[in-house]
C-alpha positions in Angstrom: 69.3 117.2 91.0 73.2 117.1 90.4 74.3 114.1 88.5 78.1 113.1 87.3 77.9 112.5 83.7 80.5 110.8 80.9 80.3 112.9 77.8 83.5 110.9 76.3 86.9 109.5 77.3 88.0 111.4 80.1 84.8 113.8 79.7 83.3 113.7 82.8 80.8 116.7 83.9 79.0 117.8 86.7 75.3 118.6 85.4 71.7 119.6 86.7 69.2 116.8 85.6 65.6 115.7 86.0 65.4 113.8 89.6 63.8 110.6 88.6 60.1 109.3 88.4 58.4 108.3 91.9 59.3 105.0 92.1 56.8 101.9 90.4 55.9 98.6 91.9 58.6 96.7 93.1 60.7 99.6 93.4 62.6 102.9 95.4 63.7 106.1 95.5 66.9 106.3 96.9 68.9 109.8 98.5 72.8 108.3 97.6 75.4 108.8 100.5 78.4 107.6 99.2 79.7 106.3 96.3 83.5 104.1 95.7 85.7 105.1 92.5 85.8 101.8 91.2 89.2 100.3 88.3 86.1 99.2 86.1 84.8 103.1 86.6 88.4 104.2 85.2 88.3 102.0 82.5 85.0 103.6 81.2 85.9 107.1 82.0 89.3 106.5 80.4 87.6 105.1 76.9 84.2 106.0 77.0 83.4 101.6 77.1 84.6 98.6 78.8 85.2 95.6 77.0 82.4 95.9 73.8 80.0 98.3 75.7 80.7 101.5 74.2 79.0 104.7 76.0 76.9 106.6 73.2 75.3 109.5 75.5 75.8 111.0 78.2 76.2 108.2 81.3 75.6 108.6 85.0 78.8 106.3 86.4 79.1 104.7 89.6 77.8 101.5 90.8 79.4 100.8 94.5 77.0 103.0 96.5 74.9 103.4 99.3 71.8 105.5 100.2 68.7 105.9 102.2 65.0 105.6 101.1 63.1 108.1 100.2 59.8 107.0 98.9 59.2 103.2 98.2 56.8 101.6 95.6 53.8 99.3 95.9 55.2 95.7 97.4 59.0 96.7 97.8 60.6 94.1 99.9 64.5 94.2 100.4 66.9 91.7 99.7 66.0 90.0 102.6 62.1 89.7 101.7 61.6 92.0 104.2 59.4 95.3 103.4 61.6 98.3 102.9 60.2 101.9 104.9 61.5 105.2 104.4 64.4 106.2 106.3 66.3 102.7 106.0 69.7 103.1 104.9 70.7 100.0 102.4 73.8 99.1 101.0 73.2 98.4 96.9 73.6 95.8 94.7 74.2 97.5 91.5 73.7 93.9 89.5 69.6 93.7 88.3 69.4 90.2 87.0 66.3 89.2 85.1 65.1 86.3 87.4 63.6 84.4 84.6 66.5 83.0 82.3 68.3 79.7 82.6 71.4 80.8 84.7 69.0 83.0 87.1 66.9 80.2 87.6 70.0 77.9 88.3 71.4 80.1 91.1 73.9 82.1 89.2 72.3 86.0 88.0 75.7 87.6 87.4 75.7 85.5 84.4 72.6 86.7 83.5 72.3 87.7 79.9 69.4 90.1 80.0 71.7 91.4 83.3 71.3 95.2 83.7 74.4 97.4 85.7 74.1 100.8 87.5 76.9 102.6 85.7 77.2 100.7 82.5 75.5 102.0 79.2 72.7 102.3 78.8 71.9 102.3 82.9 72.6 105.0 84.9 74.8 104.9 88.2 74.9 106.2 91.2 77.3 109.7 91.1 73.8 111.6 91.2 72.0 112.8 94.4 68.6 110.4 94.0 68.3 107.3 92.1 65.4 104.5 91.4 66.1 101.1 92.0 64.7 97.5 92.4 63.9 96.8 96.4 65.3 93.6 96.2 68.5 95.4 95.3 68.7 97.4 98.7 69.9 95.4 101.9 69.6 97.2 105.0 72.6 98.4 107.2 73.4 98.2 111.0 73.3 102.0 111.9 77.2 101.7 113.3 78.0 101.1 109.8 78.9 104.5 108.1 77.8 105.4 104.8 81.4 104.8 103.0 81.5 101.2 104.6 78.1 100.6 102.9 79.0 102.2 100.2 82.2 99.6 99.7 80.4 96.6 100.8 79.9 96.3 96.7 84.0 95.3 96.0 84.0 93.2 99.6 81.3 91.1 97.8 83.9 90.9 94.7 86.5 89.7 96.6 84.0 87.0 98.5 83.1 85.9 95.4 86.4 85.6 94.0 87.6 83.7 97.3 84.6 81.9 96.8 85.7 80.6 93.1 89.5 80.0 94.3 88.1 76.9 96.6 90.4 78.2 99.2 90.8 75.4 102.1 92.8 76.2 105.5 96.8 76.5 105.0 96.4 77.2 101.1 99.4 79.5 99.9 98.2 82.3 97.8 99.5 85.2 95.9 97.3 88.3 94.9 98.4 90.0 91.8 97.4 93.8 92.6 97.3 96.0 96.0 94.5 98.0 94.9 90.7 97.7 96.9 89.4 94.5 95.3 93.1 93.1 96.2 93.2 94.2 99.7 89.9 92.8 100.2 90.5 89.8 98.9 93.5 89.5 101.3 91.1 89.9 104.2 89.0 87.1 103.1 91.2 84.8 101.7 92.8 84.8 105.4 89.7 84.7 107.1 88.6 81.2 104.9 92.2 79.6 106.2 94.7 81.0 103.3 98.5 80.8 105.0 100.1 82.6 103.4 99.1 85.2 101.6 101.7 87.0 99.1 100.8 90.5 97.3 102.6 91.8 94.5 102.1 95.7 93.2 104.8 98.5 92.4 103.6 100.9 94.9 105.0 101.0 98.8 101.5 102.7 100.1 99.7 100.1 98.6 102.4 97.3 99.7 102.1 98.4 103.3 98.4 98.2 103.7 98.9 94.5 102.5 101.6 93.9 105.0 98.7 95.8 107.7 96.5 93.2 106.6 98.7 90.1 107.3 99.9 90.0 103.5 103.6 89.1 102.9 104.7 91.6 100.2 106.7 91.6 96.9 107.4 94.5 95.2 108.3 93.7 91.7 110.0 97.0 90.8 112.8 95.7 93.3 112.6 91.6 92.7 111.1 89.4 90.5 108.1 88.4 91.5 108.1 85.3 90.1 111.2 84.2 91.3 110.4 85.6 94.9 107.6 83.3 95.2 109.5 80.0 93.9 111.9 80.8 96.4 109.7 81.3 99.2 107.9 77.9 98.4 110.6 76.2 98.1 110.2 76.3 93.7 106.9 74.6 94.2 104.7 77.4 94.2 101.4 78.6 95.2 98.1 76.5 95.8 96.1 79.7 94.5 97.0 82.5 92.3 94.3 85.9 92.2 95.1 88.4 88.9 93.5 91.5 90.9 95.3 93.8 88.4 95.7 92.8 84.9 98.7 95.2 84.5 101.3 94.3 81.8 102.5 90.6 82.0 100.3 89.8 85.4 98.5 87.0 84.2 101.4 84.9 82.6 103.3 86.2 86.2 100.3 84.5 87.9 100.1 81.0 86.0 104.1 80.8 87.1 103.8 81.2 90.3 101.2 78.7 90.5 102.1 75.0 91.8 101.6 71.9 89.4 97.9 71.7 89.7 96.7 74.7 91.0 93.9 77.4 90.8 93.9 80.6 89.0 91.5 82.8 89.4 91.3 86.1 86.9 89.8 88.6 88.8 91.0 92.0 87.0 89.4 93.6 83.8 92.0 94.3 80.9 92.3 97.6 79.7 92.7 96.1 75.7 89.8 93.5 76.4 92.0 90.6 76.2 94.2 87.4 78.1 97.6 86.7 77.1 99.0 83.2 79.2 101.9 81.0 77.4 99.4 78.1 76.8 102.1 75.7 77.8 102.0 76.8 81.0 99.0 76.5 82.2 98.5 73.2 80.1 101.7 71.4 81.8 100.6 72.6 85.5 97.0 71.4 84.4 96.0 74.5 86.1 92.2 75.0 86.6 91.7 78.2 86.0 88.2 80.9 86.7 87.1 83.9 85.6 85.0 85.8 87.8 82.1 87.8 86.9 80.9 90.1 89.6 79.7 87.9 92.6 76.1 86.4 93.6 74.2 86.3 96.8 77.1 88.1 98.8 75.5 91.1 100.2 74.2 89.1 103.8 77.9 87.7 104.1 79.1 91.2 103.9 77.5 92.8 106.5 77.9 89.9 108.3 81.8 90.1 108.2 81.7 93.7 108.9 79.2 93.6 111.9 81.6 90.7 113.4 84.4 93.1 112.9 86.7 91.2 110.9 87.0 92.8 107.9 88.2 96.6 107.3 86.6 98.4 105.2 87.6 101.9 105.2 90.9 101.1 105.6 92.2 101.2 102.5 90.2 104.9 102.1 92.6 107.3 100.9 90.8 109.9 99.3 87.7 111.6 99.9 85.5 114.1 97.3 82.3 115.7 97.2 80.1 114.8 94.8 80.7 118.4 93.0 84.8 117.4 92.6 84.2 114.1 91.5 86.0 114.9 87.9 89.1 115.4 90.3 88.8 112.5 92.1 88.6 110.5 88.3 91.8 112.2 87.3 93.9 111.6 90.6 92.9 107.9 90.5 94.0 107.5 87.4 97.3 109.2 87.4 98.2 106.8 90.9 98.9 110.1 92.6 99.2 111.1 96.2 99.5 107.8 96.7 96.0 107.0 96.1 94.5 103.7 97.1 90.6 103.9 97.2 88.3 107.0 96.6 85.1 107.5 98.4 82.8 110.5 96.8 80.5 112.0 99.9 77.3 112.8 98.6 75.6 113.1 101.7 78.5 115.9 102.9 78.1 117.8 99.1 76.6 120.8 98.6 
């Protein structure tokens, strides 16, 4: 089968590779559709690691995907407990938690520590044409939903869960640091749970513009200061809830400013150099609480939930679309910002 592979930083090749095993109890062999380009994909394919997970062979990226069954295992239910047929077209959690340690037991397995992730070494993602996966990582889709909705139903759960984390109560004022897809989408939900309003910084216009589609007031801070824009729209109080979606150059100290005395920041962005830089006296005299978010955690119903009801737009934000056999242009594009890039969707199912 044909499978993207990392070789090294900025290395990425398109290779003929062993389709996988038929799958083993519990588990299924999945055709992939139609995988998202996601920022924590960049940061890999830019270094060859994220954070202290350093790729050592070759590595299959890609973890927002969807796909249809092929062949299922002995005693495959979904992630619904329901049993999973071929044919069924799932949307995938990429996330395989152990289910036996203390924070899976207590209702939280993206802070598992035995957690496994499509796409990050040593597991393979999902830029290949079959995969194997756990059943109770595949939720079946409504068959309006197209496979790039599926597909991007993985970053809609990162921006429930990050909504989730900021608390966010009816007539909150928020700002999102970053117009990219996990920003966008949490703009969509933070408005649906009540946010009023909802400011969005980012340099780039195209980007700007979908946030302004999306009820978003926008700031462009290549033409004001951001900070000072939102102390002046609040009247120099500030915002109940500050997102980092971003974490470009000085985002995070931008975010604890523009927070009011007492409010919530939630860090939502991966660094590029693996670390946070705040003034500590800022967020100490505000008392701001402040979250990191790791992934998200029983999200995947709620998603389809919010798509089926039409509130949410998913494809939206699509700007770009590559066939599994130019997905090494698709990489470069989205990480040079060009032709006004927002989100990239790679169509497996339409490859060659």
């Amino acid at each position: 089968m044909l499978a993207v592979r990392l070789h090294g930083p900025r290395d990425l090749r398109v290779e003929r590779v062993p389709k996988p095993d038929p799958p083993g109890p519990g588990q299924v062999l999945l055709r992939v559709t139609a995988v998202g380009v996601c920022g924590s994909d960049l940061h890999t394919y830019q270094d060859a690691r994220i954070g202290d997970t350093v790729v050592e062979t070759p590595l299959i990226l890609g973890h927002e995907f969807a796909g249809v069954v092929e062949a299922v295992g002995p005693e495959s239910y979904d992630g619904n407990f329901q049993p999973l047929r071929p044919g069924t077209r799932v949307a995938v959690d990429p996330a395989q938690p152990c289910g036996r340690c203390e924070m899976c037991e207590q209702g939280h397995p993206n802070l598992c520590h035995r957690l496994h992730f499509c796409g990050t070494y040593p597991d393979p993602g999902s830029l290949s044409e079959y995969m194997v996966m756990p059943a109770h990582s595949c939720f079946p889709i409504p068959d309006a939903m197209d496979d790039a909705s599926a597909a991007l139903l993985e970053p809609l759960g990162i921006a429930i869960h990050a909504v989730d984390l900021a608390k966010v109560r009816v007539a909150d004022s928020a700002v999102i640091l970053g117009a990219g897809p996990i920003g966008l989408y949490i703009l969509q939900v933070a408005r649906l749970a009540g946010a009023d309003p909802v400011y969005v910084v980012d340099q780039f216009p195209w980007r700007l513009a979908l946030a302004a589609r999306y009820g978003g007031v926008p700031i462009n801070f290549k033409e004001v200061d951001p900070v000072a824009a939102i102390r002046e729209a609040t009247a120099g109080r500030g915002v109940d809830i500050a997102i980092e979606a971003a974490w470009a150059d000085h985002s995070i100290q931008w975010a604890a400013e523009m927070a009011r005395l007492g409010g919530r920041l939630v860090l939502v962005g991966i660094p590029g150099p693996d670390k946070l830089e705040m003034k500590h006296s800022t967020a100490r005299r505000k008392g701001l609480t402040i979250r990191l978010s790791r992934r998200m955690k029983h999200v995947y119903p709620r998603a389809i939930k919010l798509w089926a009801s039409g509130v949410v737009d998913l494809t939206g934000i699509v700007s770009h679309r590559f066939s599994l056999e130019r997905t090494p242009e698709a990489y470069a594009l989205n990480e040079q910002y060009a032709d006004n890039v927002v989100k990239i969707v790679i169509d497996i199912a339409q490859s060659t």
